[in-house]
C-alpha positions as CSV (number, residue, x, y, z in Angstrom):
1,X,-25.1,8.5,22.1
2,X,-22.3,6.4,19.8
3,X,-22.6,2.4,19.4
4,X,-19.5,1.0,19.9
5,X,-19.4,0.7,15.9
6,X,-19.7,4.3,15.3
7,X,-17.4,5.9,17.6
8,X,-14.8,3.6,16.4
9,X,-15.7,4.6,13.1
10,X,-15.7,8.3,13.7
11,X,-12.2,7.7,15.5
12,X,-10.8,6.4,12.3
13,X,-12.1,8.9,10.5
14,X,-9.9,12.1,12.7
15,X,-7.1,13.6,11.3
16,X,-4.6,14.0,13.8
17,X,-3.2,17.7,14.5
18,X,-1.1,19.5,16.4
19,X,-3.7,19.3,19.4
20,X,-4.4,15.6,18.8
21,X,-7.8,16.1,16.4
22,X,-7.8,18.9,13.5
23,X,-10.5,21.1,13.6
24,X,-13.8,20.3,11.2
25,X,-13.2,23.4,9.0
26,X,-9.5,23.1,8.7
27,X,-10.7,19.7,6.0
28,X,-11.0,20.2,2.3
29,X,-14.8,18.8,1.4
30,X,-14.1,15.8,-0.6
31,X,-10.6,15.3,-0.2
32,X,-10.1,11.4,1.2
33,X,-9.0,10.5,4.7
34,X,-5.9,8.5,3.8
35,X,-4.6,11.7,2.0
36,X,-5.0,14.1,4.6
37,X,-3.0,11.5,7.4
38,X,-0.5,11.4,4.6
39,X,0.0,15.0,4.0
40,X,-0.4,15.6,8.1
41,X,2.3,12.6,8.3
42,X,4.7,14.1,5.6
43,X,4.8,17.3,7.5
44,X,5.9,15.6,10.9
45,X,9.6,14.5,11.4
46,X,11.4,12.4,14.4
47,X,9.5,11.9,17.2
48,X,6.5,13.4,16.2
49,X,5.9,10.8,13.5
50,X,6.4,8.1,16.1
51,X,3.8,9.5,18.4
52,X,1.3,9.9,15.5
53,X,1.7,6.0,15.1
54,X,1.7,5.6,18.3
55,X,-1.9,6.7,18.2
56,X,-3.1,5.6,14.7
57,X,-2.2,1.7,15.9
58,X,-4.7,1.8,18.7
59,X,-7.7,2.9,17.0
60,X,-6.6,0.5,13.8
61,X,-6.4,-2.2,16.5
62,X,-10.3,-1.6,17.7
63,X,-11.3,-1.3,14.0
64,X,-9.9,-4.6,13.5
65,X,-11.6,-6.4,16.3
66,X,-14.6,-4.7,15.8
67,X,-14.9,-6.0,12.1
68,X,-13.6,-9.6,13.2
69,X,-16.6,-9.6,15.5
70,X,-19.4,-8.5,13.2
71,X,-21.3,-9.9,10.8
72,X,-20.2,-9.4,7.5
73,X,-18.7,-11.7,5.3
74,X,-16.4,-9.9,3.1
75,X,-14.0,-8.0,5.0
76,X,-11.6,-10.9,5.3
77,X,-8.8,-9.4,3.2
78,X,-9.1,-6.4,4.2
79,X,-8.6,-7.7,7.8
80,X,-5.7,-9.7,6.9
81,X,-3.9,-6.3,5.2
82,X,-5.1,-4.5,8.7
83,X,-3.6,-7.4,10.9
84,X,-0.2,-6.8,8.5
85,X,0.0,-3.4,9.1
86,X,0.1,-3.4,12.4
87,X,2.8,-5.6,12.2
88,X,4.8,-3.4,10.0
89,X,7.7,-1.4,12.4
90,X,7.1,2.2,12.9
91,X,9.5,3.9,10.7
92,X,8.7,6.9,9.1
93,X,8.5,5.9,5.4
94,X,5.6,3.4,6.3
95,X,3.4,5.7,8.6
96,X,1.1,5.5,5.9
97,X,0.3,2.0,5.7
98,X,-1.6,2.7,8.9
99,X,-4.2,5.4,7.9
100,X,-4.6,3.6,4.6
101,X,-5.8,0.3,5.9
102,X,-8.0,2.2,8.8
103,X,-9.6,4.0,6.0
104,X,-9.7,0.7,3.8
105,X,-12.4,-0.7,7.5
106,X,-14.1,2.4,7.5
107,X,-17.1,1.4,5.2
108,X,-17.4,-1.8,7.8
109,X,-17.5,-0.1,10.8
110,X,-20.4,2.4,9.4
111,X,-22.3,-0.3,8.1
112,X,-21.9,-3.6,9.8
113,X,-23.9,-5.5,7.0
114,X,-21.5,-3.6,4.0
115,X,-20.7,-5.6,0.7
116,X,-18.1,-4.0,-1.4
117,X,-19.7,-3.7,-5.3
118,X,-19.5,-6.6,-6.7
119,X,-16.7,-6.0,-9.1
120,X,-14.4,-5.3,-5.9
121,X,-15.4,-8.8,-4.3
122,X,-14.6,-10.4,-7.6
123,X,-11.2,-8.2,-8.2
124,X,-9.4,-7.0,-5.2
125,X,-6.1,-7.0,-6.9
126,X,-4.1,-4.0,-7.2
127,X,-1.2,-3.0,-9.5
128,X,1.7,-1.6,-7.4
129,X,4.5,0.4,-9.3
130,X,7.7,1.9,-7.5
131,X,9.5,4.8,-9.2
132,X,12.5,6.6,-8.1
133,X,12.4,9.9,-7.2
134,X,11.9,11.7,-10.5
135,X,11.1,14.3,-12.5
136,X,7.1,14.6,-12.3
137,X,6.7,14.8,-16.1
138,X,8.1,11.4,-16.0
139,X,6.2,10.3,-13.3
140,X,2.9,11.6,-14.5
141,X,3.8,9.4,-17.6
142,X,4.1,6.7,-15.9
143,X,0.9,7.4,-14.2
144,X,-0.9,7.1,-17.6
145,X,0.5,4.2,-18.5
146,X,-0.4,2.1,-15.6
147,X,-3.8,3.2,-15.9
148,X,-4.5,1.5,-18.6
149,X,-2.9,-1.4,-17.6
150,X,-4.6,-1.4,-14.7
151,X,-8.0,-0.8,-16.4
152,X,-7.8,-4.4,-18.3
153,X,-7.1,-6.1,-15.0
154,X,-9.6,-4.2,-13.5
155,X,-7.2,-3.3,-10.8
156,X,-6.3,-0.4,-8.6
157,X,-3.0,1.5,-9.1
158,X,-0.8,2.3,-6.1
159,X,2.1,4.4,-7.0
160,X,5.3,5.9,-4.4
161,X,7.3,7.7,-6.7
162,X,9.9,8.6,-4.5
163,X,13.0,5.7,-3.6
164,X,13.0,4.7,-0.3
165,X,16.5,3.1,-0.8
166,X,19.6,3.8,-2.4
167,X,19.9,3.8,-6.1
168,X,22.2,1.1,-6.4
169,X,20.0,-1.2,-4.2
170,X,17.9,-3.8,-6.1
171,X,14.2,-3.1,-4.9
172,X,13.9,-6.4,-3.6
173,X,16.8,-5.7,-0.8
174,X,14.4,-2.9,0.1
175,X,13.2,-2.1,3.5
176,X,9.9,-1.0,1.6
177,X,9.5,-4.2,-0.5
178,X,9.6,-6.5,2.4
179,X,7.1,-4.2,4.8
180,X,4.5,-3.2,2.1
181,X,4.5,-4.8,-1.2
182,X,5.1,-8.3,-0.2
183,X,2.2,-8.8,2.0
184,X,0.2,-7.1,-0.1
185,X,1.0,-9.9,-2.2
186,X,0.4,-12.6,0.1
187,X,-3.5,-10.7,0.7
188,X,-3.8,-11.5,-3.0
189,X,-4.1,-7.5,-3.8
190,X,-1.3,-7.0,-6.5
191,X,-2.1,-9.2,-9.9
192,X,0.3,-6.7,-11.5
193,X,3.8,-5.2,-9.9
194,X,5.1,-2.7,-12.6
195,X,8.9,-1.5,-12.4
196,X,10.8,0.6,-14.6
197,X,13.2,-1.6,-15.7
198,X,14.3,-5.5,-14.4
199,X,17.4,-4.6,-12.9
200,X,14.6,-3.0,-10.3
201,X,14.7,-6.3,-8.5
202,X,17.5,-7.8,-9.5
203,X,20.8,-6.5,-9.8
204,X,23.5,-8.4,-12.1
205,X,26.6,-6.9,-9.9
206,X,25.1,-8.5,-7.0
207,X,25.6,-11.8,-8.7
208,X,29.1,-13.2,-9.3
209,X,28.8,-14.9,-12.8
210,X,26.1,-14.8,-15.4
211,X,24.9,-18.0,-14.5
212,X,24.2,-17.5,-10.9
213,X,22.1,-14.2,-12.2
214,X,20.2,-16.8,-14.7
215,X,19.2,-19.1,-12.3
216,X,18.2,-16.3,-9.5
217,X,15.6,-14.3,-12.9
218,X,14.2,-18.0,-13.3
219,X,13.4,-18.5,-9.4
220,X,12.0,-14.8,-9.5
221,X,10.1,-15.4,-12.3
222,X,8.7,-19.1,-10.5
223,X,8.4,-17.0,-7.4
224,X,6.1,-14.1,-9.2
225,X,4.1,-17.2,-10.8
226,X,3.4,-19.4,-8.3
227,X,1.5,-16.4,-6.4
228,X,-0.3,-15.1,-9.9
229,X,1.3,-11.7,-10.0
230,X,2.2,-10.5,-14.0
231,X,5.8,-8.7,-13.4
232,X,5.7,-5.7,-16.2
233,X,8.8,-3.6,-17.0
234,X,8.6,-0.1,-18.5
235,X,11.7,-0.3,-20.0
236,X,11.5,-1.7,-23.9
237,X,12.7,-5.4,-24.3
238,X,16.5,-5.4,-26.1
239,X,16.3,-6.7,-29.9
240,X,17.8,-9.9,-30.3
């Protein structure tokens, strides 16, 4: 018979299917949860995504209460990215949030005593990039790069490498910026956000005279260090 803790657990743990749980053997050994609900969430369109959040947010909801009421003392940020995601509006570009942060309770709910290692207690930042959709010899560059910066934070590296916007729209005026990477900010997960160039987050011909644009880099760059985040751009620096 399940505890309470374990059937939650095992609930986060299904991968929804056409019949509402995939079969055992239809799982690749190995391969992590959060990538099979994305690949089973890619494949879905209209109202079948909706109906997949529909019944990711229930069991994210219990895994959320049932870590609030136990005992351990170091799942508060995960919590608090949990609590955001369920915030977040059901659109179809941020399904994934949901299977990420059930998977992100899952150690938790197994063990109710868990402690991350200690180097995740002391570093729970993570270094988000957003690419454009791109060639993947590009993006696989890019990939190597933010390894190593991410190795001497001691970071994680997050990557969507496809735009969720229009090209000519700063990042910042992004749908996407406002429901994921800014809260993961506000957790304290992202010591690093790496773009490929400035003009990422801030557009010039959104601005009507140099100075305006001048004064709204300084505020970003206030805004980036009042919350410790390091903004790194891919693109080389101009020569003066």
């Amino acid at each position: 018979m399940h505890t309470p803790s374990s059937a939650v657990a095992a609930e986060v743990r299904r991968t929804p299917g056409a019949s509402g749980t995939a079969p055992d053997q239809a799982r690749t050994p190995g391969r992590p949860t959060t990538a099979v609900l994305q690949h089973v969430l890619g494949a879905l369109h209209g109202t079948a995504r909706a109906d997949i959040a529909a019944g990711i947010r229930p069991v994210l909801a219990a895994a959320v209460d049932e870590v609030a009421n136990g005992p351990s003392r170091h799942a508060q940020s995960t919590l608090a990215v949990a609590r955001a995601a369920l915030q977040w509006p059901a659109d179809a570009r941020q399904l994934s949030v949901l299977p990420e942060a059930a998977q992100a309770l899952e150690p938790f709910l197994l063990n109710p005593a868990y402690e991350p290692p200690t180097e995740a207690v002391a570093e729970p930042a993570a270094v988000y990039a957003h690419f454009r959709d791109t060639d993947p010899r590009v993006v696989r560059t890019w990939m190597s790069r933010l390894r190593i910066l991410s190795a001497r934070s001691g970071g994680e590296v997050v990557v969507d490498a496809y735009d969720v916007g229009s090209p000519d729209v700063p990042l910042a005026q992004r749908p996407y910026w406002q429901q994921k990477i800014v809260p993961r900010i506000a957790a304290g997960f992202i010591c690093q956000l790496v773009i490929s160039r400035p003009e990422e987050l801030l557009s010039p011909a959104t601005f009507a005279t140099k100075q305006a644009y001048v004064q709204a880099q300084q505020y970003m760059a206030a805004w980036f260090a009042e919350r410790n985040v390091r903004l790194v751009s891919l693109a080389k620096e101009p020569r003066q």
